[in-house]
C-alpha positions as CSV (number, residue, x, y, z in Angstrom):
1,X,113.6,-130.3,-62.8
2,X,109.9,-131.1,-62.2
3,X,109.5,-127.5,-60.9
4,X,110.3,-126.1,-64.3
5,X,108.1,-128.4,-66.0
6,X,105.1,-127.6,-63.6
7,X,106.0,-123.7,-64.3
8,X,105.6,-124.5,-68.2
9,X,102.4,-126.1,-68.3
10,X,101.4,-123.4,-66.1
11,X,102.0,-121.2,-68.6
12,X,100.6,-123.3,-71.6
13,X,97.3,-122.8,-70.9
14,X,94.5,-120.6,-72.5
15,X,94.9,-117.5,-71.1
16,X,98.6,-117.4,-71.7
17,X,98.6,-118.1,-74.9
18,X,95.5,-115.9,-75.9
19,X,98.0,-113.4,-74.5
20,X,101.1,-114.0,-76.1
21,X,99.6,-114.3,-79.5
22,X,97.6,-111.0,-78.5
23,X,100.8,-109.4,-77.9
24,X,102.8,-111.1,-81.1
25,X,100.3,-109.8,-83.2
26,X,99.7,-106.2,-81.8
27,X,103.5,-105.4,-81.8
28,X,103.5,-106.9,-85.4
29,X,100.7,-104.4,-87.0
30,X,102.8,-102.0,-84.9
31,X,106.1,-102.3,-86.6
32,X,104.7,-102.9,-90.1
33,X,102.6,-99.1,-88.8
34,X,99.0,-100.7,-89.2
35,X,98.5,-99.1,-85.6
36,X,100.4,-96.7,-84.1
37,X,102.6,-97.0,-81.0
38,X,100.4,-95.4,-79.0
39,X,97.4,-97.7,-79.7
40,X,99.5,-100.8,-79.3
41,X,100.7,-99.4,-75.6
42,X,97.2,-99.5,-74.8
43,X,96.5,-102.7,-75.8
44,X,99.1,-104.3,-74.7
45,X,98.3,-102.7,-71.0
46,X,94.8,-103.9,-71.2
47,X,95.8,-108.0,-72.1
48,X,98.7,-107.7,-69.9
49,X,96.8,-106.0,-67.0
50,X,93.8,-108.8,-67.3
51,X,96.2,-111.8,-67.5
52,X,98.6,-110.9,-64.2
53,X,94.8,-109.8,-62.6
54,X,93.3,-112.8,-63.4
55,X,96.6,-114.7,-62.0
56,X,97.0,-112.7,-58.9
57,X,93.5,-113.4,-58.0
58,X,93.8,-117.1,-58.7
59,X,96.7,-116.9,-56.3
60,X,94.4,-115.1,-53.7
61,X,91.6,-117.7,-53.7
62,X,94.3,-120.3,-53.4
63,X,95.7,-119.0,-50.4
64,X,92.1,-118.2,-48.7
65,X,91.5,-122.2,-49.4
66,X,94.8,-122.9,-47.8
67,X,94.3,-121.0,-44.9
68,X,90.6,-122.5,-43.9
69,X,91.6,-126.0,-44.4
């Protein structure tokens, strides 16, 4: 149980949410055709790219720590 509550604050944090709402509001304007499909794949490749870069590096530095202590 506490694993799943560790894994949602995890995710309830800046980033996250900067890249959920990013995401809700691109694929809105998408559907209502304020932006086209296209425009909105790229976008969405760019926040999603950043976010799991910016969490893969996290998990990188944390292991480098790990392993010199």
């Amino acid at each position: 149980m506490m694993t799943i509550l560790k894994r949602l604050a995890k995710l309830i944090d800046v980033k996250s949410l900067v890249t959920f709402v990013l995401t809700g509001v691109f694929a809105y304007l998408s559907v209502i055709g304020v932006i086209s499909g296209d425009q909105f794949l790229t976008v969405f490749t760019m926040v999603v790219s950043f976010y799991f870069g910016t969490q893969t590096g996290k998990r990188e530095v944390k292991e480098e720590q790990e392993e010199n202590t």
